[in-house]
BAKOL-148791 format. One record per residue (C-alpha): residue number from 0; residue in one letter; chain; x, y, z. Coordinates in Angstrom, 1 decimal. Example, Ala and Ser with C-alpha at 12.3 -4.5 7.8 and 13.67 -1.06 7.14 Angstrom:
(0, "A", "A", (12.3, -4.5, 7.8))
(1, "S", "A", (13.7, -1.1, 7.1))
***
This chain:
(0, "X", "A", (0.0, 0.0, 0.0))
(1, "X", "A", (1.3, 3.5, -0.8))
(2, "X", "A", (-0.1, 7.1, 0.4))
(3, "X", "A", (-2.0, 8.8, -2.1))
(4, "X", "A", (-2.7, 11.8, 0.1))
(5, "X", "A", (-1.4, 12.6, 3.3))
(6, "X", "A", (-3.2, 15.0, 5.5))
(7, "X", "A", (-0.6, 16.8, 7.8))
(8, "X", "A", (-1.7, 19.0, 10.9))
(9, "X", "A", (-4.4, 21.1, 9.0))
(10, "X", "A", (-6.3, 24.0, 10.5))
(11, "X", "A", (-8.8, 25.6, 9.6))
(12, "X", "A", (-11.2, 28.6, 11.2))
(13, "X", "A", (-14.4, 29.8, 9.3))
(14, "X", "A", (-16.1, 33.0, 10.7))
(15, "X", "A", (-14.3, 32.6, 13.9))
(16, "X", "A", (-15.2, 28.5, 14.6))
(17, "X", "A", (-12.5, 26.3, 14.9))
(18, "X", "A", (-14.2, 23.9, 12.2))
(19, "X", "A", (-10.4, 21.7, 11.4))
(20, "X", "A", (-7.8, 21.6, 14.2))
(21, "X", "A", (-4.5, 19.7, 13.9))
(22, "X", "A", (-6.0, 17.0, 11.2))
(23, "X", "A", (-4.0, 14.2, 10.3))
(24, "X", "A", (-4.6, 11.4, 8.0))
(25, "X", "A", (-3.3, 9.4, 5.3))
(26, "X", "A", (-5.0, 7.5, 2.3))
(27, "X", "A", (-3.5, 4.2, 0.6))
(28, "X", "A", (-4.0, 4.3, -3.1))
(29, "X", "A", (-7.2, 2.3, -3.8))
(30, "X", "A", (-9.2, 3.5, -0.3))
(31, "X", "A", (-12.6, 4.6, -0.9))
(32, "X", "A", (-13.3, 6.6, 2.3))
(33, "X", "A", (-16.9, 8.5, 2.9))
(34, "X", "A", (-16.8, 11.8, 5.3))
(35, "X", "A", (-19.5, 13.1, 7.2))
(36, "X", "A", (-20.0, 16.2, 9.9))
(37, "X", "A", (-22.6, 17.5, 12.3))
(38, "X", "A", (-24.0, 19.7, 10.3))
(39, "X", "A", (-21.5, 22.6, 10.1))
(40, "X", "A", (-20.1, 22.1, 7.0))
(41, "X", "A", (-16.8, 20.7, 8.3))
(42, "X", "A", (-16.4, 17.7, 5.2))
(43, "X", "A", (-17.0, 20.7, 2.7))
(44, "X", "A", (-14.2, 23.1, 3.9))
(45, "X", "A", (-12.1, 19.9, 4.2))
(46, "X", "A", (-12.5, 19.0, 0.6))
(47, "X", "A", (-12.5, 22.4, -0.2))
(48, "X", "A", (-9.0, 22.3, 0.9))
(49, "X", "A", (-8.1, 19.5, -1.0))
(50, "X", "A", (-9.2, 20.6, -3.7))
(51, "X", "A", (-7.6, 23.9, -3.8))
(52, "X", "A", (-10.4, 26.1, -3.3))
(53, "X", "A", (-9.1, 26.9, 0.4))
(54, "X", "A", (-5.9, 27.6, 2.0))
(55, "X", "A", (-5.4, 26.0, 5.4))
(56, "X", "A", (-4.4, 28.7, 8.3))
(57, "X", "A", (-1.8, 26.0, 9.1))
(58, "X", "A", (-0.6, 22.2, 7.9))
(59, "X", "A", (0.2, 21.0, 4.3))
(60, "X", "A", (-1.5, 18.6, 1.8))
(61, "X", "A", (0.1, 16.0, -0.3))
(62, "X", "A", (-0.7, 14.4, -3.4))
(63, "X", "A", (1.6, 11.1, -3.9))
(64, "X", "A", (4.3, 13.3, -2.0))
(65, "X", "A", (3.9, 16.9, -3.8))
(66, "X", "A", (2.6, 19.5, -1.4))
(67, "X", "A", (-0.4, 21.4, -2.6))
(68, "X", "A", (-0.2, 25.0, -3.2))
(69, "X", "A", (3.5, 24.2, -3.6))
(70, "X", "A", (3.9, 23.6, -7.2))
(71, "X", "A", (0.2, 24.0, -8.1))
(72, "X", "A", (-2.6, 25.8, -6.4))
(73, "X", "A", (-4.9, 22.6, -7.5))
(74, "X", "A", (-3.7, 19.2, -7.0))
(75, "X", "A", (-2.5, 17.5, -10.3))
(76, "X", "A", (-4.0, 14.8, -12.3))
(77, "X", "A", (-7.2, 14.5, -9.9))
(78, "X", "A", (-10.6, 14.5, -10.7))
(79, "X", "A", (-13.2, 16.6, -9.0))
(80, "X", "A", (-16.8, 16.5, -8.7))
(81, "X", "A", (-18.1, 19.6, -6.8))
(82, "X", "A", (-21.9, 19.1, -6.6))
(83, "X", "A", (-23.6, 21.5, -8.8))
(84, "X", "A", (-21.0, 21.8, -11.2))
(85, "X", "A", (-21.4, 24.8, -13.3))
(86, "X", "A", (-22.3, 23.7, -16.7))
(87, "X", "A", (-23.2, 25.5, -19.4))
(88, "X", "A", (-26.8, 25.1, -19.6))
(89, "X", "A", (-27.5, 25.8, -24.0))
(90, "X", "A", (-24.7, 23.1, -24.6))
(91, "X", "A", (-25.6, 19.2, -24.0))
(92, "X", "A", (-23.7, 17.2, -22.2))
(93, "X", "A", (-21.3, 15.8, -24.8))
(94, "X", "A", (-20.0, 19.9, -25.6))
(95, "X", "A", (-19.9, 20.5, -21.8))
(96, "X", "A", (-17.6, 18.0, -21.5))
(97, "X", "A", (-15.9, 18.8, -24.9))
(98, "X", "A", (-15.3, 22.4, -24.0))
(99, "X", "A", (-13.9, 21.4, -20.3))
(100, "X", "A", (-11.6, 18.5, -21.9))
(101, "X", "A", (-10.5, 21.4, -24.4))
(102, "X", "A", (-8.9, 23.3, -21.3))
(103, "X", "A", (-6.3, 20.9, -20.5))
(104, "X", "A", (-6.1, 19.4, -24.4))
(105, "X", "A", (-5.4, 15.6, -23.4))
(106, "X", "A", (-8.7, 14.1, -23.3))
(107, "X", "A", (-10.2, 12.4, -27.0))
(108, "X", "A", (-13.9, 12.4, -27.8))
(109, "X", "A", (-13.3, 8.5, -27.4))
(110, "X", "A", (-13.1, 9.0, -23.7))
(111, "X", "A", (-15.3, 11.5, -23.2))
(112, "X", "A", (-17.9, 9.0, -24.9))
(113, "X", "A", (-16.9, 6.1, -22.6))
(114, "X", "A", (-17.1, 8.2, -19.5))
(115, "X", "A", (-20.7, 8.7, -20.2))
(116, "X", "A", (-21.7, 6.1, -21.6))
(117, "X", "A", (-20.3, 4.3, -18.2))
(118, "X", "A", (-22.5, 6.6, -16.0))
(119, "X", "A", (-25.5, 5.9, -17.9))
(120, "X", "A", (-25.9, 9.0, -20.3))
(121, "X", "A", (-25.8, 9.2, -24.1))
(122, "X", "A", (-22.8, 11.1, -25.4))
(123, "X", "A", (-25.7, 11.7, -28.9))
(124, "X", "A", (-28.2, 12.9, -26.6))
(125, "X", "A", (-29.7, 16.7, -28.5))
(126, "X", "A", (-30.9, 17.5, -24.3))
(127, "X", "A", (-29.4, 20.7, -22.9))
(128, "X", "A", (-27.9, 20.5, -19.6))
(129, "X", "A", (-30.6, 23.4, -18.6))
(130, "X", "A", (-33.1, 20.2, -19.2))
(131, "X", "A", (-31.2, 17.6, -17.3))
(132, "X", "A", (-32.5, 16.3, -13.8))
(133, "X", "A", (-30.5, 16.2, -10.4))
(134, "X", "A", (-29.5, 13.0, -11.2))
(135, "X", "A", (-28.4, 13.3, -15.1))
(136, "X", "A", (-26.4, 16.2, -13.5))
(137, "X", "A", (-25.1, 14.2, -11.3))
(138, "X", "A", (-24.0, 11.6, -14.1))
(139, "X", "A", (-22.6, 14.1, -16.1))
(140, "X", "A", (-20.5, 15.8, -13.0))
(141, "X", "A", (-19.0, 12.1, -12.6))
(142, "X", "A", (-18.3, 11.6, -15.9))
(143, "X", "A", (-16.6, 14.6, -15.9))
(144, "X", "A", (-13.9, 13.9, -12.6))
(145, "X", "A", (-13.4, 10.4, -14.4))
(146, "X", "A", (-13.2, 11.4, -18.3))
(147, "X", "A", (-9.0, 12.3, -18.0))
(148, "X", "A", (-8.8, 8.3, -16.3))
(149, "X", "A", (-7.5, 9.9, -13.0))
(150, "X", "A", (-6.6, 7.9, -10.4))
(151, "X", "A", (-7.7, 10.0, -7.4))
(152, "X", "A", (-11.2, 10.9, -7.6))
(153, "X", "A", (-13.1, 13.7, -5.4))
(154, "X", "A", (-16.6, 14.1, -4.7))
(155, "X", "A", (-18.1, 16.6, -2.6))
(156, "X", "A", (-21.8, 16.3, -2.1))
(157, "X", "A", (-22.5, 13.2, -4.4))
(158, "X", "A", (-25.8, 11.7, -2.6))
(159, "X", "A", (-27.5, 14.7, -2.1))
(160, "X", "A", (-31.5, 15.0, -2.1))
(161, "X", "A", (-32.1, 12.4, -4.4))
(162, "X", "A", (-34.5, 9.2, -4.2))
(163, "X", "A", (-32.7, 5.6, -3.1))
(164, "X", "A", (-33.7, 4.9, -6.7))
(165, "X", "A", (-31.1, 7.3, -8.0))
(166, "X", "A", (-28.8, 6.9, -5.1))
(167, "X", "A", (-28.4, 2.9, -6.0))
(168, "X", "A", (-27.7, 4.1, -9.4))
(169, "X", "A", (-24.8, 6.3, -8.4))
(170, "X", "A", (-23.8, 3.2, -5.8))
(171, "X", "A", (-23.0, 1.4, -9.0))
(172, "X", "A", (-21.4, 3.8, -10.6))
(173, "X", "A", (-18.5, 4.0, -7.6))
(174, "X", "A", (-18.4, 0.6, -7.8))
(175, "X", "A", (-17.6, 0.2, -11.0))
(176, "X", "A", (-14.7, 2.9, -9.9))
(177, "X", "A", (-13.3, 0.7, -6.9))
(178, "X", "A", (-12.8, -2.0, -9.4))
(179, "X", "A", (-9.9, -0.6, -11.3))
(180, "X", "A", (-8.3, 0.7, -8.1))
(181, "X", "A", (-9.1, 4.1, -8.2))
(182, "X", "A", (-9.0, 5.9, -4.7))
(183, "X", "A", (-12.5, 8.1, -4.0))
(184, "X", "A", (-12.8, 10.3, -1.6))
(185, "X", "A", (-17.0, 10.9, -0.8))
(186, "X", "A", (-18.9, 13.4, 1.3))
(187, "X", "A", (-22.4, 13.4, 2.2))
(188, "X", "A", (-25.6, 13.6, 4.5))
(189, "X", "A", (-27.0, 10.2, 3.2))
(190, "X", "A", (-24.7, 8.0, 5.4))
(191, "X", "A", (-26.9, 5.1, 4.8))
(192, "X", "A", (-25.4, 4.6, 0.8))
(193, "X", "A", (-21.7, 5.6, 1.9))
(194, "X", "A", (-21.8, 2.7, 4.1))
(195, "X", "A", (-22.8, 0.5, 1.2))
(196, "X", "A", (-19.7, 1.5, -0.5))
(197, "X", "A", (-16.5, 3.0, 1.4))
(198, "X", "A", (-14.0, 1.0, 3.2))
(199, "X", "A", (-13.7, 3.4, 5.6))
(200, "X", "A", (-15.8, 6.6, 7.2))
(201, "X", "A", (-14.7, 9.4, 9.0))
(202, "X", "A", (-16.9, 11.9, 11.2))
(203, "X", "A", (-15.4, 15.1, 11.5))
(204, "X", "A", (-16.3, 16.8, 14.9))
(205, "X", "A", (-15.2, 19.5, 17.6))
(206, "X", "A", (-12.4, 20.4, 14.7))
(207, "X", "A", (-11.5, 16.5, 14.4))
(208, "X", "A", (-11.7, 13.7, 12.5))
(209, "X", "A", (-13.1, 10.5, 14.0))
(210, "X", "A", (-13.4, 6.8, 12.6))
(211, "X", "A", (-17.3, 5.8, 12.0))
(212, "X", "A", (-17.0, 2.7, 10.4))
(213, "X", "A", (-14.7, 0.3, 9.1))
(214, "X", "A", (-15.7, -2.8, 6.5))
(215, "X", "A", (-15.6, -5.7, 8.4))
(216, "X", "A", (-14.2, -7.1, 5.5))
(217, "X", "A", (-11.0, -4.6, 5.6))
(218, "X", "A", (-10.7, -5.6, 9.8))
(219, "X", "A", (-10.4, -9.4, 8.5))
(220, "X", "A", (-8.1, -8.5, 6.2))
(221, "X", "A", (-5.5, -6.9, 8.4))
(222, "X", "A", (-5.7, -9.6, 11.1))
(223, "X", "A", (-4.7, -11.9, 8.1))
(224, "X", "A", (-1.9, -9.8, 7.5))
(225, "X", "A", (-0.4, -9.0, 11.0))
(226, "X", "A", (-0.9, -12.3, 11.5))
(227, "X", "A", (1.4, -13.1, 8.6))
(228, "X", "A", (3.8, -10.3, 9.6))
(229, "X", "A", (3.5, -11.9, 13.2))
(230, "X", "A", (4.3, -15.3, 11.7))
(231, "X", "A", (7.5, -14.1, 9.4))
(232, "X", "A", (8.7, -12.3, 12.9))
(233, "X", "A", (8.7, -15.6, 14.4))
(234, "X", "A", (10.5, -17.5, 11.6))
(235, "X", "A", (13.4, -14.8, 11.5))
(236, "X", "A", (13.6, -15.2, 15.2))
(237, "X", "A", (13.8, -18.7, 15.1))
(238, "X", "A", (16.4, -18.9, 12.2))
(239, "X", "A", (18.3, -16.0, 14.3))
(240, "X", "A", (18.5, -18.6, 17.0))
(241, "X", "A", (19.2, -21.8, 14.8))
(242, "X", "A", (22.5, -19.5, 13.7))
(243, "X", "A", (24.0, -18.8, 17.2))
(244, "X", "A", (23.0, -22.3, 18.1))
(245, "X", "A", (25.3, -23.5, 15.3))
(246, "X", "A", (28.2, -20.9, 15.4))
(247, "X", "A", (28.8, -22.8, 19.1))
***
């Protein structure tokens, strides 16, 4: 496992609250971690952090070992769903993400047409965004944090407001995602769906961040391997002794 993003002493006050104090945390590459608050807006000024949109008072970001702000004010080859996303509401969704995929110049219409067509919309569709529903926006906002193939994907805001219908549509979506060993970061209020899908989740509280849940599947899989560790400890001791037994 490797650190994707490392999280070190952040700080952060917002109309004089101590929302982050001292944060610290680090995500392995492949982690899909949901992050919830009390209500103050906490997981929002966090990812608006990570994203670039806010400068900590104090404490650094790193993406795979480059601090943010350092060499970029955004973090490099991430994608980023901020939910509404401000489209351009006479184009459809194929020209929105045409003309964003023009900005940076190293996206092809091929991908642009398999990133929708993986969240469900048609890249042929005549509909202008200014038409679409919550969800189709929704869609499209995905489609565009995933259309570059990034590795590290944010969403802020994902489930928000939306029927279980559409939130089991989005479920599938991020599942598709963990599959190819992307690492998604989540926020939301609907703490029901995160569950479904993170490894981990994180409540962030008084100015902290505090574990919520944990996949019982991940706990089973590191008992496995400090077991193994445990069992590799006991074979070098052993050969350590077999050595000075022999050397008498």
């Amino acid at each position: 496992m490797s650190n994707e993003i490392q999280i070190d002493k952040i700080s952060k006050r917002v109309d004089g609250k101590n929302i982050l104090q001292n944060v610290n945390m680090n995500i392995e590459k492949g982690d899909t971690i949901g992050f919830f608050d009390m209500g103050d807006g906490a997981k929002s000024v966090l990812f608006q952090i990570l994203c670039g949109e806010l400068t900590p008072d104090s404490g650094k970001v790193y993406f795979r070992g480059e601090q943010l702000g350092k060499f970029s004010e955004t973090p490099r080859d991430v994608g980023i769903a901020i939910h509404p996303m401000g489209f351009i509401k006479e184009f459809n969704g194929y020209k929105n993400l045409k003309y964003i995929a023009g900005i940076n110049g190293n996206v092809e219409d091929r991908e642009i047409y398999e990133a929708m067509k993986m969240v469900g919309l048609k890249p042929e569709s005549r509909t202008k965004v200014g038409e679409f529903s919550t969800r189709m926006l929704q869609k499209l906002s995905i489609a565009q944090a995933i259309m570059e193939r990034q590795d590290i994907i944010i969403f802020d805001e994902l489930f928000s407001k939306e029927n279980n219908k559409n939130h089991r549509e989005l479920c599938k979506i991020l599942r598709l995602l963990k599959k190819q060993n992307i690492t998604i970061l989540l926020t939301s209020d609907k703490k029901e769906f995160i569950e479904k899908i993170c490894d981990k989740g994180y409540m962030i509280q008084d100015g902290g961040i505090k574990e919520n849940f944990i996949k019982q599947e991940m706990v089973e899989e590191k008992l496995i391997e400090d077991k193994i560790i445990n069992e590799e400890k006991r074979e070098e001791v052993k050969q350590s002794c077999n050595l000075k037994f022999n050397s008498l």
